[in-house]
N, C-alpha and C positions, 0 to 999 in steps of 0.2 A: 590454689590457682583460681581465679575469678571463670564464672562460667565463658566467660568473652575469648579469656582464651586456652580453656579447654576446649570447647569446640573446633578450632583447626587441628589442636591435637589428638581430638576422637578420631576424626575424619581421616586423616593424612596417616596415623596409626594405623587405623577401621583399614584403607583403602590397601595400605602395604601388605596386612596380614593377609584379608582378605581375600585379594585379587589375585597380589604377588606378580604383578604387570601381566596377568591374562582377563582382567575382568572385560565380557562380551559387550561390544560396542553396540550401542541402540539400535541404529540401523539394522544390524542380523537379525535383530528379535524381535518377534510379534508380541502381543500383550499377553497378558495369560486371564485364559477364563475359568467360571466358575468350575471348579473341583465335582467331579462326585463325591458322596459320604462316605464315610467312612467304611461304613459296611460293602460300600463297593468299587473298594479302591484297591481292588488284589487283581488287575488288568495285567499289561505289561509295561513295558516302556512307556518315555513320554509319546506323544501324540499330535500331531497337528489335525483341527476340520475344517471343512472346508472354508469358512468364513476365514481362514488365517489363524487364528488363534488357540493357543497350547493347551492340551489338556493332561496333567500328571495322570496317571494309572500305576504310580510306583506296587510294585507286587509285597504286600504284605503276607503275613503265616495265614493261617484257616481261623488262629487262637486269636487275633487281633482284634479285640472288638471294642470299639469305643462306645460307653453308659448314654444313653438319651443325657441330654441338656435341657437338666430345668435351673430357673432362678432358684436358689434355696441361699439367702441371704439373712443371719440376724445383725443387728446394729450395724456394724461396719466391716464385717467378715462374710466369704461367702464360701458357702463348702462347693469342693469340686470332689467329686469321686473317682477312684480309680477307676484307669483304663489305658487301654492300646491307641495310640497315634502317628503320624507321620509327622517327621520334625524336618523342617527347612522347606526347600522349595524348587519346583522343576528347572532342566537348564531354561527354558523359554522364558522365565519370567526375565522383564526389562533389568538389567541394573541390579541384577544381582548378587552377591560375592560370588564370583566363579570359583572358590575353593572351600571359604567358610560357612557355604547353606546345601550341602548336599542332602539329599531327603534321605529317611533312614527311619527305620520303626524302629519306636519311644514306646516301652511300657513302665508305667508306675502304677509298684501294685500297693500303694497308702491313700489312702482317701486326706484330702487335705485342706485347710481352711485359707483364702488371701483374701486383703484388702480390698474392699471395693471400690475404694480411689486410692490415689498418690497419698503418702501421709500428708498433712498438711500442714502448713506453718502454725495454727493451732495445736494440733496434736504434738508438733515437736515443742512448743514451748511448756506445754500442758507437762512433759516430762522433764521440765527443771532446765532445757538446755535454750541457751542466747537464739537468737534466727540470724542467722548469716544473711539472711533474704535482704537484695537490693534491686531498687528500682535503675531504669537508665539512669547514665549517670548526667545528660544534659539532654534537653530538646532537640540540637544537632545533631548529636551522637549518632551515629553507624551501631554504637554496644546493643546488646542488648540487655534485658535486665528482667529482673521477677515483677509480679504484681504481689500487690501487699496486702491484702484483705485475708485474714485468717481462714477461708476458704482456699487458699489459694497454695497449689503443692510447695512444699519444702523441696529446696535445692541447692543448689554451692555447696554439695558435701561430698565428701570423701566416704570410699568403700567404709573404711573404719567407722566412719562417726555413723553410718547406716547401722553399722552391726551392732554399736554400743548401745544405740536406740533401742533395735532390740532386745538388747539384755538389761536395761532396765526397764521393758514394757516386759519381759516376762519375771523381772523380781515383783516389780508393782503387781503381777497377778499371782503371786506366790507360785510360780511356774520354773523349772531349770531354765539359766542364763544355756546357750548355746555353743558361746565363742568364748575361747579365752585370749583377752589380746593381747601382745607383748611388747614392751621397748617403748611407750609413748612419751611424746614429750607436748608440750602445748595444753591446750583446751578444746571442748571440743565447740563446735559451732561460733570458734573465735574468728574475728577479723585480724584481731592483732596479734595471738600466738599459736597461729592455725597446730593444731593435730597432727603431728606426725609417729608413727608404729613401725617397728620390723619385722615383724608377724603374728600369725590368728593360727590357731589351731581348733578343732572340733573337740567339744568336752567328751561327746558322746562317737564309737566308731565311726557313723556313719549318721550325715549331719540330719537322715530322717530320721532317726532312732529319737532326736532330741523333742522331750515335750512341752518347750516352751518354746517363743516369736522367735525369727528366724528370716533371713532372708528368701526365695525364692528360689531353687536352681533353675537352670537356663531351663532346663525340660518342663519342669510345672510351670514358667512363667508361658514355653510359647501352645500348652496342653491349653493353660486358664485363659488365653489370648483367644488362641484360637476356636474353642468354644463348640468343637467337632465342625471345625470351615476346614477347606482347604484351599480356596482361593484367599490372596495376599492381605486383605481384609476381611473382618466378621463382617461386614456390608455390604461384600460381594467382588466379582473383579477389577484387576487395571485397566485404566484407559490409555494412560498416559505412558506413552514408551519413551521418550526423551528425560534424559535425566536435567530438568528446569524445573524451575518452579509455576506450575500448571497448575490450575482449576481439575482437580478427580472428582467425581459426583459421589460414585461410593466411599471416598475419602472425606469431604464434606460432613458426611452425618456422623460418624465417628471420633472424629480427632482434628486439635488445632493445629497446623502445619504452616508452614510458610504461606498459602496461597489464600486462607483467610482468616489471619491474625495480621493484623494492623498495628497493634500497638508497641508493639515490638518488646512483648514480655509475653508471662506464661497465661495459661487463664484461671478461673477458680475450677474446682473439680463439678465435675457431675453435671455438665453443660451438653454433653454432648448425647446420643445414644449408646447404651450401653449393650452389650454383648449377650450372647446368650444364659449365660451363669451370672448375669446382672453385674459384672464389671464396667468400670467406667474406665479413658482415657488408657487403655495400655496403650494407644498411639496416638502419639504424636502428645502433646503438652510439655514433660518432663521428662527428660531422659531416667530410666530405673534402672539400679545395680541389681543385679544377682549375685548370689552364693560363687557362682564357681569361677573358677581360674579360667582364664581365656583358652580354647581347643583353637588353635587359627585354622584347622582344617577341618573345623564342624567334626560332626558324629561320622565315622567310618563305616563300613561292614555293617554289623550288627544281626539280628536285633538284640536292641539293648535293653537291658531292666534297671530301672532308676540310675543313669548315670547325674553322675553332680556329689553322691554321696560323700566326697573324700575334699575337703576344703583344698588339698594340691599346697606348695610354699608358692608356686607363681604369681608374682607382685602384681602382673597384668591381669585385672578382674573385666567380665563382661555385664554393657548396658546394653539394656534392650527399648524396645519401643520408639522411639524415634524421638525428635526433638522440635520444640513448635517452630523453628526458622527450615526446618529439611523438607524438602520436593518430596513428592507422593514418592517416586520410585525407594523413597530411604525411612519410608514410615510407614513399611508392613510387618505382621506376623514373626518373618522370619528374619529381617534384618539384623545385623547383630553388629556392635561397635565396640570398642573395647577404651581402659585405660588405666593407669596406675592406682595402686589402690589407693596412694596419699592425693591424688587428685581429687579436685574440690572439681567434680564433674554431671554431679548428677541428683537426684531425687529417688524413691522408693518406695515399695509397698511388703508391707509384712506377710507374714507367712507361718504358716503352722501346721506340723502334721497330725493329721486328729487319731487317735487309740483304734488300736483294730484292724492289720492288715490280712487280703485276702489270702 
């Protein structure tokens, strides 16, 4: 399915799972501000101050400690280290999933290597496979469409053709394939006999056991996002409480979003500011698939240790990071969209868990 219209079916999906007709209407809610750190974020409930706006104090264990954030990037990989965090996001933030971002302590105890950008149309031809990547398709056009400079992320693809990338980016490095896929029919990164599978299984128990590329789970993608923030971007808080497409300031430096992208495609990578573990674009430019099976009710209870481990048969897989035509409220940290995994929906960054856990 062409990005143009995947997109009403992320949303309209994203919106049912998510909300489940209770998602809080703008007006309730104040913006949310900056988080305290990590180290002191074992308060209690959320919070309001006096200026209006929200401050999460979700209570985590004593053991919860998230590692300083430094950049430690080689070539196009950057390591993240284990540690304890808070995943999702308080009720006060605007526009939230009222069902699918409840906050909840996230420990992963592998230290792990991702992408410091989106792959990119480069790097996927680099690996033998066509570039589905299209531009709008007329001057008139309402569609929108990719930019086409070999900087520029890979997208129109399906959960599957993500996975198979990795596993031939980890034969290319004489590394275990990860995924064994089954039931395909088509090509992959075709236009004309698109890719279709019936299921993926994990070679290895538990998909961090595996030592070669790999997708991201939901939890390392929003650990290496967030970058030990816990306001809705690494750039700082929201401003913006109406779910429009608005001018955010702290959104701005970070990611291309609806409110200043013009051209009505994606952009090349590594334009914007990146993160504290020297990531570029996890918001906003290309929507990114993860590893796991969609949870519609986010993380529960907990705490939890390395959830994602288990690939699940559920065809509905989750995108993260947001997508360059979505409103600030739908292009933070913890937003989470979903879709079929034969959906030609989205873009991606590798992943790898490095020898050694604690």
């Amino acid at each position: 399915m062409p990005v143009r219209n995947a997109l009403p079916f992320l949303l309209g999906l994203s919106f049912l799972l998510a909300c489940g007709g209770s998602c809080t209407t703008p007006s309730a809610i104040p913006p949310d501000a900056a988080a305290p750190d990590a180290a002191a974020a074992d308060g209690g409930p959320v919070v309001m101050t006096e200026d209006g706006t929200c401050v999460s104090t979700f209570r985590v264990t004593p053991d919860c400690l998230h590692p300083p954030v430094v950049k430690r990037c080689d070539g196009e990989l950057c390591k993240i280290p284990h540690g304890c965090f808070v995943q999702g996001s308080p009720d006060c933030l605007p526009w939230r999933g009222a069902v699918s971002e409840p906050e909840a302590q996230v420990t992963l105890t592998h230290d792990f290597e991702i992408g410091r950008h989106e792959v990119t149309q480069a790097e996927w031809v680099q690996a033998g496979f066509p570039n589905p990547s299209r531009p709008p398709e007329d001057a008139g056009s309402t569609y929108v469409g990719d930019c086409m400079e070999p900087s520029c992320p890979i997208a129109r693809l399906s959960w599957y053709e993500a996975v198979l990338y990795t596993n031939a980016r980890s034969r290319a490095a004489s590394l275990q394939e990860c995924y064994l896929v089954e039931g395909c029919t088509g090509e992959i990164g075709s236009t004309t006999s698109p890719l279709r599978c019936v299921g993926a299984k994990s070679r290895t128990p538990s998909i961090y056991d595996c030592t070669g590329y790999r997708l991201p789970t939901d939890s390392e993608w929003e650990y290496a996002a967030r970058a030990g923030t816990r306001t809705p971007y690494y750039t700082g808080k929201m401003s913006v409480t109406t779910d429009d497409c608005l001018s955010e300031p702290a959104l701005d430096e970070a990611a291309w979003y609806c409110a200043n992208v013009s051209s009505r495609t994606t952009q090349p990578v590594e334009k914007k500011v990146p993160n504290g573990w020297g990531l570029f674009d996890v918001l906003g430019n290309a929507f990114e698939w993860t590893s796991d099976e969609t949870q519609p009710t986010g993380l529960r209870n907990g705490p939890h240790v390395d959830p994602g481990a288990t690939l699940g048969a559920n065809s509905i897989r989750t995108t993260r990071g947001g997508f360059f035509v979505l409103w600030p409220t739908a292009v933070t940290a913890s937003h989470t969209l979903y879709a079929d995994w034969n959906e030609k929906a989205g873009g991606f960054r590798v992943a790898r868990t490095l020898p050694g856990k604690k």
